[in-house]
N, C-alpha and C positions, 0 to 999 in steps of 0.2 A: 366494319364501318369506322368511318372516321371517330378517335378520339378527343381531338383539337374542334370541337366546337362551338360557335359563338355563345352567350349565356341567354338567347332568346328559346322560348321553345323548340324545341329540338324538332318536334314533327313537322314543324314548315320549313325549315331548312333544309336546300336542295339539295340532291343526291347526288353524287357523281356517276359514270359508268362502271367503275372499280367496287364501286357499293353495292348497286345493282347485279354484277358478275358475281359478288360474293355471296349476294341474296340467292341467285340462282344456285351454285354451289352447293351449299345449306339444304336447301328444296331436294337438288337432286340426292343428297347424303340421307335426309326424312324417308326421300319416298324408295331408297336402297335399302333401308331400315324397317319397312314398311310403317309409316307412321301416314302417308298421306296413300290416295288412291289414285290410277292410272290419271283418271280425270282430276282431280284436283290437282296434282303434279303439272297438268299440262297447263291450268285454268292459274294458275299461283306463279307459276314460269313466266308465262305471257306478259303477267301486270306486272313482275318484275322489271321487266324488260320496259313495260311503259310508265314505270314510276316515276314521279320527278321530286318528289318528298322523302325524307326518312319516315315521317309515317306512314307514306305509304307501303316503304317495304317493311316497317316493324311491323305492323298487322298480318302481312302475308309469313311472318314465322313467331307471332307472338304465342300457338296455342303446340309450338314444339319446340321437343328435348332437341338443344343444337349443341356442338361446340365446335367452334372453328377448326380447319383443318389445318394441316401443319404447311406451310411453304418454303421450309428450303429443309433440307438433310444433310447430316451433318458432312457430311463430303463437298457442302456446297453446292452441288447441281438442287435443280427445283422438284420438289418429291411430289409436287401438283401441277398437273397441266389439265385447262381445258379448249376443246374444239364446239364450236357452234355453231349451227348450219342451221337459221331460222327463215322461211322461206328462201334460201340461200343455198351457198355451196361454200365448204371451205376445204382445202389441200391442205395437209403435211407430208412432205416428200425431199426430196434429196439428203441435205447432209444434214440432220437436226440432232438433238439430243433429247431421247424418252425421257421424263420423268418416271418415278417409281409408280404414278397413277394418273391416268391418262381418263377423263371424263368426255366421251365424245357426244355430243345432242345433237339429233337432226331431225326438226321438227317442221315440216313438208320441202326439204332441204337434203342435201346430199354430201356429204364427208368421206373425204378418200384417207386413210393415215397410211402410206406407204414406210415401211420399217427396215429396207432391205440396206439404207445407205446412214440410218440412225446411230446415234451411240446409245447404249447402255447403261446408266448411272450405277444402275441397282441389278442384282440378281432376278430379282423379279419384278417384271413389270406390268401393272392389271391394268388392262382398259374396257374402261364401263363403257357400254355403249347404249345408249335409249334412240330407240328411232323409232319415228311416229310420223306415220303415213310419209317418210322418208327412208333415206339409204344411206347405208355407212358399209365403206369396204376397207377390210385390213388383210394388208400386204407384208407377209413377214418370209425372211431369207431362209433359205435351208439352212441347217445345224444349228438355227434356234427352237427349243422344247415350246411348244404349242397347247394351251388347253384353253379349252369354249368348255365356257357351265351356261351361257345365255337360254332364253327361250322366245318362241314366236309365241304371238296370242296374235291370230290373223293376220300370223306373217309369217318371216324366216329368219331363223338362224341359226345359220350352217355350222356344222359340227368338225370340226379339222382338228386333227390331235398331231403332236411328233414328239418322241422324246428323245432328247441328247446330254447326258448326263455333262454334267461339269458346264455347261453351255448355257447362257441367259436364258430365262424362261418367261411366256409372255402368256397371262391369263386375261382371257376375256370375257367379260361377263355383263348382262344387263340382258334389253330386253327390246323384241322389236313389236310394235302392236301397228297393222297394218302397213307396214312398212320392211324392211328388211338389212341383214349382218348377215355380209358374207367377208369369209376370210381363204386369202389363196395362200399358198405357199408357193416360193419362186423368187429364182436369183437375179440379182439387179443388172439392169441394163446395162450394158457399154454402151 
């Protein structure tokens, strides 16, 4: 959150989306960490999203261990990315560039991350995926190394492995609670 603040109380002063994004962030980092619970994660999300205070988002992380995540690596590309599909739908596909960590939320919403035409910054690239009473599908090209650790709790998440030695590797992990993560393998279109 913003450092450059005016000297009036800080909890009335409005929030921007970047603060809010970052509140989210945070949340999702706590509850990968297990520090909050399915439901609270969702219930903490949500007011994020409708915050219009900084105090309203310090409350929603003032009783967790946080520290901000890294955004760029030192190669310069972005070592965080997120996707967010809140009763919504978002794409990533054609020519983009991974980051090192890919956080996808789709929260009665749907998220496609197609990989097959992406650049690679990093050796390894994880994407979190939490979907809740939503769907996230990830599309990764042959000859890249493949691992799912995720789990369904009244859902799915498909299990697809590949390995290719010397070849970028793309770990996916999170969590689908009535909702579902499927991941294909498959070469991109002409």
């Amino acid at each position: 959150m913003s450092d450059h603040l005016p000297d009036r109380d800080r909890s009335r002063v409005r929030a921007a989306d970047a603060d809010r994004t970052l509140v989210a962030q945070l949340l999702s980092d706590a509850f990968a960490h297990g520090q909050l619970t399915v439901s609270e994660y969702d219930e903490r999300t949500a007011a994020a999203y409708r915050a219009t205070t900084y105090g309203e988002l310090d409350l929603l992380t003032s009783d967790l261990v946080l520290s901000e995540p890294p955004t760029t690596t030192p190669s310069g590309g972005s070592s965080n990315d997120r996707v967010i599909a809140i009763m919504s739908g978002a794409v990533r596909k054609g020519e983009w560039t991974a980051a090192a960590r890919i956080d996808a939320i789709a929260f009665w919403g749907g998220i496609e991350l197609d990989l097959r035409r992406a650049s690679f910054t990093t050796e390894e690239t994880t994407i979190n995926c939490v979907a809740i009473m939503g769907g996230i599908e990830v599309t990764v090209p042959p000859g890249v190394s493949v691992e799912v650790r995720g789990m369904g709790i009244m859902g799915g998440f498909e299990h697809v492995s590949a390995t290719h030695p010397g070849a970028p590797r793309v770990v996916i992990t999170g969590f689908a609670f009535w909702g579902g993560v499927s991941v294909d393998i498959k070469a991109a279109e002409k």
